[in-house]
DSSP file (Angstrom, degrees, kcal/mol; ACC not computed):
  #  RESIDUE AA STRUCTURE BP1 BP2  ACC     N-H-->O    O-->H-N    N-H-->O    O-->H-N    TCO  KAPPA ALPHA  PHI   PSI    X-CA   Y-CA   Z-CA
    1    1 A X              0   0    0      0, 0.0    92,-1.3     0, 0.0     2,-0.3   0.000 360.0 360.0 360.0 139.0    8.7    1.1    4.1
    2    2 A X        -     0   0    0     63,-0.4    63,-0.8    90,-0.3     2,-0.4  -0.800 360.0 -87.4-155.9-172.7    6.1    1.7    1.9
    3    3 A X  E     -AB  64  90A   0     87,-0.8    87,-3.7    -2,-0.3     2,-0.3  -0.995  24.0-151.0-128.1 128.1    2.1    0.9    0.3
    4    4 A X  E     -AB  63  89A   0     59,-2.3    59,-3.4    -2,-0.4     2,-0.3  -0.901   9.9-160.3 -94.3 143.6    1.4   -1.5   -2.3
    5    5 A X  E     -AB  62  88A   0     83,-2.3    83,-0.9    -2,-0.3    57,-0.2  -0.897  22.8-120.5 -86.8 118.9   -1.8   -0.7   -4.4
    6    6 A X        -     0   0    0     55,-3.4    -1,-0.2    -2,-0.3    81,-0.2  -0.030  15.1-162.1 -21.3 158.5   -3.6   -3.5   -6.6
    7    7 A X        +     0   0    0     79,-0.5    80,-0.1    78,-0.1    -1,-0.1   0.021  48.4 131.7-147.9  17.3   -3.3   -2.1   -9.8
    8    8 A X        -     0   0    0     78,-0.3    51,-1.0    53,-0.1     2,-0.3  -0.383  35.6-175.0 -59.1 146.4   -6.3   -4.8  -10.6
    9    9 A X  E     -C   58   0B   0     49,-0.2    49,-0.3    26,-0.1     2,-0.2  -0.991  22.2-147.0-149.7 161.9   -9.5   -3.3  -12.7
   10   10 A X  E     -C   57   0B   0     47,-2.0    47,-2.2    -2,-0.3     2,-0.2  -0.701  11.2-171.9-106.1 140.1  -12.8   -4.2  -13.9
   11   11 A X  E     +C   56   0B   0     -2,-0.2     2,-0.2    45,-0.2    45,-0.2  -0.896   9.7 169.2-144.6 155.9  -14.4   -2.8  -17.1
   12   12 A X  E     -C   55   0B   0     43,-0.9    43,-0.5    -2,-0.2     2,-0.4  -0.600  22.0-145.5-155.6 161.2  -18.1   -3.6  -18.0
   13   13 A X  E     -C   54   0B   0     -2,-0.2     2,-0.3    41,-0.2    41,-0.3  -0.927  18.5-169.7-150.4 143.0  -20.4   -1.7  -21.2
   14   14 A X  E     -C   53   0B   0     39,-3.4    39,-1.9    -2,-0.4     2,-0.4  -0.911   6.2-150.3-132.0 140.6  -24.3   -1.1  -20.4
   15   15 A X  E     +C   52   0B   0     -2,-0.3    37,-0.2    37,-0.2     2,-0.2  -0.999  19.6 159.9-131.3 149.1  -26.8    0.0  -23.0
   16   16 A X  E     -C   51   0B   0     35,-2.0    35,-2.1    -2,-0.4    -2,-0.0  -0.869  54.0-103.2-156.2-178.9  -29.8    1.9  -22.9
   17   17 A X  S    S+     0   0    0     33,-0.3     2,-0.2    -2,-0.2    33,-0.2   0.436 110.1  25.2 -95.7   8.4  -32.3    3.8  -24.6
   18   18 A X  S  > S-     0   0    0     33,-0.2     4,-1.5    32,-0.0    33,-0.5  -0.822  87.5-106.8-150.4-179.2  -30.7    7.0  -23.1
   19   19 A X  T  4 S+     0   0    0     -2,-0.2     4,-0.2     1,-0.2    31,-0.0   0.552 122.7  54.2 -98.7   4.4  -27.3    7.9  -21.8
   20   20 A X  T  > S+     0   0    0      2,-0.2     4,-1.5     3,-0.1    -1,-0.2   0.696 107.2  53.9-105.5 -25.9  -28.5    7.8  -18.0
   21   21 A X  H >> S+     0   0    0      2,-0.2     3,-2.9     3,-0.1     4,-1.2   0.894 114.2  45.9 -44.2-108.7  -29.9    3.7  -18.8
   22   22 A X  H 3X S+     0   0    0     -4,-1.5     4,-1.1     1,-0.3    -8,-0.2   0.408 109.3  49.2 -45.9 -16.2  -26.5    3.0  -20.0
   23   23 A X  H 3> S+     0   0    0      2,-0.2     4,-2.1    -4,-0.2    -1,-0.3   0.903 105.3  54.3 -43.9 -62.2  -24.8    4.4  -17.6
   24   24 A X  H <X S+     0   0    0     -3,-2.9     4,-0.9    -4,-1.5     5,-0.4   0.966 118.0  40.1 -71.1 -48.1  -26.6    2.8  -14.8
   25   25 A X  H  X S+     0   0    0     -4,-1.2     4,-1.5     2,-0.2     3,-0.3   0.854 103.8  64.7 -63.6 -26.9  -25.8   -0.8  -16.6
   26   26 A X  H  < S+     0   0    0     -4,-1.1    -1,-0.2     1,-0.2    -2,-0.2   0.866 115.4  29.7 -27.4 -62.9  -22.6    0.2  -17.4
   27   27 A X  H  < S+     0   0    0     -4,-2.1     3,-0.2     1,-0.2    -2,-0.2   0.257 115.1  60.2 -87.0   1.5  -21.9    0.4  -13.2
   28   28 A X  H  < S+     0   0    0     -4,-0.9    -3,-0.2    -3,-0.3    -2,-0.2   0.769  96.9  58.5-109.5 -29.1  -24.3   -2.2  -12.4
   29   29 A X  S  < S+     0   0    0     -4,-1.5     2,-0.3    -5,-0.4    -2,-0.1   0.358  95.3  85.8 -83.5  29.3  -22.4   -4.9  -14.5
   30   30 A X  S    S-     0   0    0     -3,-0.2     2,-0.9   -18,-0.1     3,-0.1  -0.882  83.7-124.4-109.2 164.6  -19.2   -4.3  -12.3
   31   31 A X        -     0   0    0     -2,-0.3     4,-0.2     1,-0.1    -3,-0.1  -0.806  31.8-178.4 -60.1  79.1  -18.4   -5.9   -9.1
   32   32 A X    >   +     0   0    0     -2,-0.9     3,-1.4    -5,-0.2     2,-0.7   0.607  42.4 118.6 -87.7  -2.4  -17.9   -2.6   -7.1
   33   33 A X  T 3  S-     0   0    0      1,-0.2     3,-0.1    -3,-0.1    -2,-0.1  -0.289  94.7 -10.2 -58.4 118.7  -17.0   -4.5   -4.0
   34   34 A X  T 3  S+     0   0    0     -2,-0.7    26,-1.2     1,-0.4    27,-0.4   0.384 127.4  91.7  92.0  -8.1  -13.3   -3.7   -2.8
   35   35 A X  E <   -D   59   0B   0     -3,-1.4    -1,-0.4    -4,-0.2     2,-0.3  -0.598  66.6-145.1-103.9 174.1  -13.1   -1.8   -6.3
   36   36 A X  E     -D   58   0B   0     22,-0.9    22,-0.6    23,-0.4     2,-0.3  -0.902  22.8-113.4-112.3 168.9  -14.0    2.2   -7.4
   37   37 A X  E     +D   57   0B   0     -2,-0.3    20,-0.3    20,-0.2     3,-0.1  -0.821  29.8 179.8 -84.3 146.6  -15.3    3.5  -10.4
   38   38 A X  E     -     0   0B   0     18,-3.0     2,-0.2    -2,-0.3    19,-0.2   0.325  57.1 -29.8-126.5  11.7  -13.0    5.3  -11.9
   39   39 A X  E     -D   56   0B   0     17,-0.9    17,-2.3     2,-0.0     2,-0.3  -0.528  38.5-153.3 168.4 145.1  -14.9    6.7  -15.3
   40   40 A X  E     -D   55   0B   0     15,-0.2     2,-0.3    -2,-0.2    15,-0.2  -0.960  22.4-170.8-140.8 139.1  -17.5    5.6  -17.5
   41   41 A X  E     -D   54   0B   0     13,-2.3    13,-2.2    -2,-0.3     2,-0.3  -0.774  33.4 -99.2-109.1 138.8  -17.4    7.0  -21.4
   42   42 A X  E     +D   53   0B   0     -2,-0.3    11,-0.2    11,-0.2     3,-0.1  -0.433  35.0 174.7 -63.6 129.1  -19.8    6.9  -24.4
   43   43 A X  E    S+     0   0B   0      9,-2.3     2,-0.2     1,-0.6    10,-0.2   0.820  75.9  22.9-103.0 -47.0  -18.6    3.9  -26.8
   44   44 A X  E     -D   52   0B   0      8,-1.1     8,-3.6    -3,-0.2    -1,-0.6  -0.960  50.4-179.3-173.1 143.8  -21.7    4.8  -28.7
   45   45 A X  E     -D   51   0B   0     -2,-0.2     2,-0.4     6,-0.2     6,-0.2  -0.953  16.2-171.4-137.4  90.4  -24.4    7.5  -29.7
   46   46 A X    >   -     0   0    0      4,-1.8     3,-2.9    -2,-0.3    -2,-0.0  -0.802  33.7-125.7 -88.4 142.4  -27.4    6.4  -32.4
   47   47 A X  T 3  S+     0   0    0     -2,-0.4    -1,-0.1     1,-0.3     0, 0.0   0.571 106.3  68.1 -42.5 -32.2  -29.4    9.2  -33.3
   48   48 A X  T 3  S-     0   0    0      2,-0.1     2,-0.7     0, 0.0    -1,-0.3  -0.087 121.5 -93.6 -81.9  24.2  -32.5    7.2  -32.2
   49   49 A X  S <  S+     0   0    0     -3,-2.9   -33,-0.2     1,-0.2     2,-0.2   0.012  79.5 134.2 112.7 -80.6  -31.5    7.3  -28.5
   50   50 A X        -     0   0    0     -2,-0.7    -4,-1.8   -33,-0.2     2,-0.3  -0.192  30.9-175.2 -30.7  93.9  -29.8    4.4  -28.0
   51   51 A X  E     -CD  16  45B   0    -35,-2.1   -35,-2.0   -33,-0.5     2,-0.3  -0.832  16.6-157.6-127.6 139.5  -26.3    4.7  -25.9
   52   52 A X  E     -CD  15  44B   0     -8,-3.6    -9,-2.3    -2,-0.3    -8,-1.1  -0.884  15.5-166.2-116.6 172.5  -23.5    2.3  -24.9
   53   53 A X  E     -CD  14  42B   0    -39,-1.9   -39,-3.4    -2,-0.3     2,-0.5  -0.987  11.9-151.0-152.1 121.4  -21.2    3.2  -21.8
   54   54 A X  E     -CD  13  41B   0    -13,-2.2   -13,-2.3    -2,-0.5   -41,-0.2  -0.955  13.6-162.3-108.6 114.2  -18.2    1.8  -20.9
   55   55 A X  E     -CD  12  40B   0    -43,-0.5   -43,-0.9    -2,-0.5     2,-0.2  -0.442   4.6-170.1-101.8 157.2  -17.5    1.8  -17.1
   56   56 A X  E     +CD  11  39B   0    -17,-2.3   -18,-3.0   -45,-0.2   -17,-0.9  -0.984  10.3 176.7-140.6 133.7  -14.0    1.3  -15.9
   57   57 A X  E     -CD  10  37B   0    -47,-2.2   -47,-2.0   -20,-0.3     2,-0.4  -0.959  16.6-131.9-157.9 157.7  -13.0    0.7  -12.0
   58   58 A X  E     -CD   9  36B   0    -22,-0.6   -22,-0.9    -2,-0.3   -49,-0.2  -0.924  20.6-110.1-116.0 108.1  -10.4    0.0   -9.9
   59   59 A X  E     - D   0  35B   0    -51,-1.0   -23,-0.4    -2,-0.4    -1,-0.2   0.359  22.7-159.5 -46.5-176.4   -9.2   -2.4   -6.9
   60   60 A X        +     0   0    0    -26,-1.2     2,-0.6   -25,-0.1    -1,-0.2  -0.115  49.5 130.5-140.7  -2.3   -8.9   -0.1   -3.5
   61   61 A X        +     0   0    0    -27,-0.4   -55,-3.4   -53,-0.1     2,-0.4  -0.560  28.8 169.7 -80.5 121.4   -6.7   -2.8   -2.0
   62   62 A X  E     +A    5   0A   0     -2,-0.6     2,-0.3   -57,-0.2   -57,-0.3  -0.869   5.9 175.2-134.3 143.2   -4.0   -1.4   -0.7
   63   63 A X  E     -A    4   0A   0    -59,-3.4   -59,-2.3    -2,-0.4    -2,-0.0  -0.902  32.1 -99.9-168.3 136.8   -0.7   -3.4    1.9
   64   64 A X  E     -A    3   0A   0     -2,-0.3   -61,-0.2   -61,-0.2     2,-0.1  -0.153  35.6-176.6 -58.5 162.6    2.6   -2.6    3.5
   65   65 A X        +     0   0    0    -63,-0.8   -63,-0.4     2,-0.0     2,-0.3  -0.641   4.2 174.0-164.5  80.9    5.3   -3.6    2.1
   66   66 A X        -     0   0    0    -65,-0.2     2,-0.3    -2,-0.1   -63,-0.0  -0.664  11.0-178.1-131.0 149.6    9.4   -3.3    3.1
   67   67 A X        -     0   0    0     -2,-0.3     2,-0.3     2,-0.0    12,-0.1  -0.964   5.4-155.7-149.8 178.8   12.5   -3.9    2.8
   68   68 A X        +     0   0    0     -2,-0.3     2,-0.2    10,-0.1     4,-0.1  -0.897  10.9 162.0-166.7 143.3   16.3   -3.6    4.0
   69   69 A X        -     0   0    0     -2,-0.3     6,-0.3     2,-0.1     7,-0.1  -0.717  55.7 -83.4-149.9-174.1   19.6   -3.6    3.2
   70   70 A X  S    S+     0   0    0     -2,-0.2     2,-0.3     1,-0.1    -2,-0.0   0.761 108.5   4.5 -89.3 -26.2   23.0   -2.7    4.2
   71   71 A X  S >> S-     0   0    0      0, 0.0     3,-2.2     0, 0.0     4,-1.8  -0.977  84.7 -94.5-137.6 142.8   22.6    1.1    2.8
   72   72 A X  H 3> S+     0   0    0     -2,-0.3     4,-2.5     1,-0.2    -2,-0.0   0.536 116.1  61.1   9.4 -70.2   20.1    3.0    1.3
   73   73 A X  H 3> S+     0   0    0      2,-0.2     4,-2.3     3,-0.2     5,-0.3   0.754 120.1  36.7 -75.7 -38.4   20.9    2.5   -2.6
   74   74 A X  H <> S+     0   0    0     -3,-2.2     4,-2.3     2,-0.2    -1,-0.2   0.853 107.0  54.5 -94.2 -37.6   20.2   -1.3   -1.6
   75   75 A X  H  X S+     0   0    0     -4,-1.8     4,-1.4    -6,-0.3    -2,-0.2   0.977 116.1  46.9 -49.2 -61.8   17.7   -1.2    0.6
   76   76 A X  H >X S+     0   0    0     -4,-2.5     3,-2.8     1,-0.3     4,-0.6   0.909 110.2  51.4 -12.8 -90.6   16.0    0.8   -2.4
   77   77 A X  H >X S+     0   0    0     -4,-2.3     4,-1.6     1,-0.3     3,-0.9   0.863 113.1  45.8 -34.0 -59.4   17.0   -1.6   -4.8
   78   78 A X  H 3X S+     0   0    0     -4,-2.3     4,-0.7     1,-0.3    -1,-0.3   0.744 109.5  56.1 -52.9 -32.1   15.4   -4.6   -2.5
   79   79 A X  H << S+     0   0    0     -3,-2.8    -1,-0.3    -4,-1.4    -2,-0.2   0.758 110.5  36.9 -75.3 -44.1   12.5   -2.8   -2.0
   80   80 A X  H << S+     0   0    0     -3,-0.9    -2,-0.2    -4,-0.6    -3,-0.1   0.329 114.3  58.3-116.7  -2.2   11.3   -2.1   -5.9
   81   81 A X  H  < S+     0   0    0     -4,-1.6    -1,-0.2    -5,-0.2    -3,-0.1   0.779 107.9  43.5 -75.6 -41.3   12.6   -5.7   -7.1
   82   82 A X  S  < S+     0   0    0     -4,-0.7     2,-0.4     2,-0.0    -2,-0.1   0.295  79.0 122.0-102.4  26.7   10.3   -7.7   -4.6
   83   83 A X  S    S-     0   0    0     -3,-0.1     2,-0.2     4,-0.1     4,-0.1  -0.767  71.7-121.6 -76.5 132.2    7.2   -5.2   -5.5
   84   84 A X        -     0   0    0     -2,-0.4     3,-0.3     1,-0.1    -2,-0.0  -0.462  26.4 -95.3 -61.9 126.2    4.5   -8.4   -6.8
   85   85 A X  S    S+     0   0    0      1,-0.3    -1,-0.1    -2,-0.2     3,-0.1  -0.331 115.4  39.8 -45.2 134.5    3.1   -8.4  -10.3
   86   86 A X  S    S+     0   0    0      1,-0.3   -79,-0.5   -80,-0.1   -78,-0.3   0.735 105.2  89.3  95.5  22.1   -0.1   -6.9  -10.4
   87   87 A X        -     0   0    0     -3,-0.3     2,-0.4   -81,-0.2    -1,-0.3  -0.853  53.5-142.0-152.6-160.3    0.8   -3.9   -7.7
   88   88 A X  E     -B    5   0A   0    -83,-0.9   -83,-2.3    -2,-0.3     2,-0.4  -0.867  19.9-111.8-168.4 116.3    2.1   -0.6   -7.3
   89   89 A X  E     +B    4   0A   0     -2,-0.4     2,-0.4   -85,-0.2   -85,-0.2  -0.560  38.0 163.4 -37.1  98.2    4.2    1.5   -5.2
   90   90 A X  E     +B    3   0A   0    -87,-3.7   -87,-0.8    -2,-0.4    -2,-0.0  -0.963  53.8  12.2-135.2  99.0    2.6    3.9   -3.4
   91   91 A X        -     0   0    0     -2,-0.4   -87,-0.1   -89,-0.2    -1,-0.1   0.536  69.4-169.1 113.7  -7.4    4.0    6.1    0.0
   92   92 A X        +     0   0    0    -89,-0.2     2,-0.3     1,-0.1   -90,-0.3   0.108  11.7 168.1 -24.1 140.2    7.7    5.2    0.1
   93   93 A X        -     0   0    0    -92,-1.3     2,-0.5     2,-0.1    -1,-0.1  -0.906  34.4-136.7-147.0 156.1    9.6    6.2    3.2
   94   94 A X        -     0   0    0     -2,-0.3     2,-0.6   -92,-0.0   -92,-0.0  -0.967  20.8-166.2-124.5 125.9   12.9    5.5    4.5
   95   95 A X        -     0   0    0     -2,-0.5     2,-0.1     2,-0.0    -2,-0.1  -0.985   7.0-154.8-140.2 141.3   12.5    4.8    8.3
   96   96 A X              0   0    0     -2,-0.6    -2,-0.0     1,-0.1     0, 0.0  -0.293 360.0 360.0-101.3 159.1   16.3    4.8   10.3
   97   97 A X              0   0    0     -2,-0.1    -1,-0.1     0, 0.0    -2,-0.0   0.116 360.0 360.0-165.4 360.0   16.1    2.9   13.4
């Protein structure tokens, strides 16, 4: 038994006439619902001012996920084949019952 993560992400670039302008446009052109930010970086610096920002962020959706088979090594196995494109393993446990 385990958590799948999205491993979905948004990235957006803002410009401005400063690096706190781009910034804020950077982050305003993502969809932050259901996502985070996870960084925004200077793409670009002009000497007059002028900055671009490239924001990056990341789903927050996150669902169990399991599997079982006749031992461990298989269960295992069963478990990390039928993880979905576009997710991530996260929390793994073996619960005995």
């Amino acid at each position: 038994m385990g958590t799948l993560r999205s491993t979905e992400t948004q990235e957006s670039e803002g410009s401005g006439d400063n690096i706190s302008e781009a910034r804020q446009a950077a982050i305003a052109a993502l969809n932050l619902d259901g996502f985070e930010l996870q960084q925004a970086n200077t793409v670009t610096s002009k000497a007059t001012g002028e900055t671009t920002i490239a924001a990056r962020a990341r789903s927050t959706a996150t669902k169990p996920h399991e599997a079982t088979g006749a031992n461990y090594d298989t269960a295992l196995r069963a478990y990390l084949t039928s993880i979905p494109d576009g997710w991530q393993s996260q929390n793994l446990r073996e619960v005995r019952q």
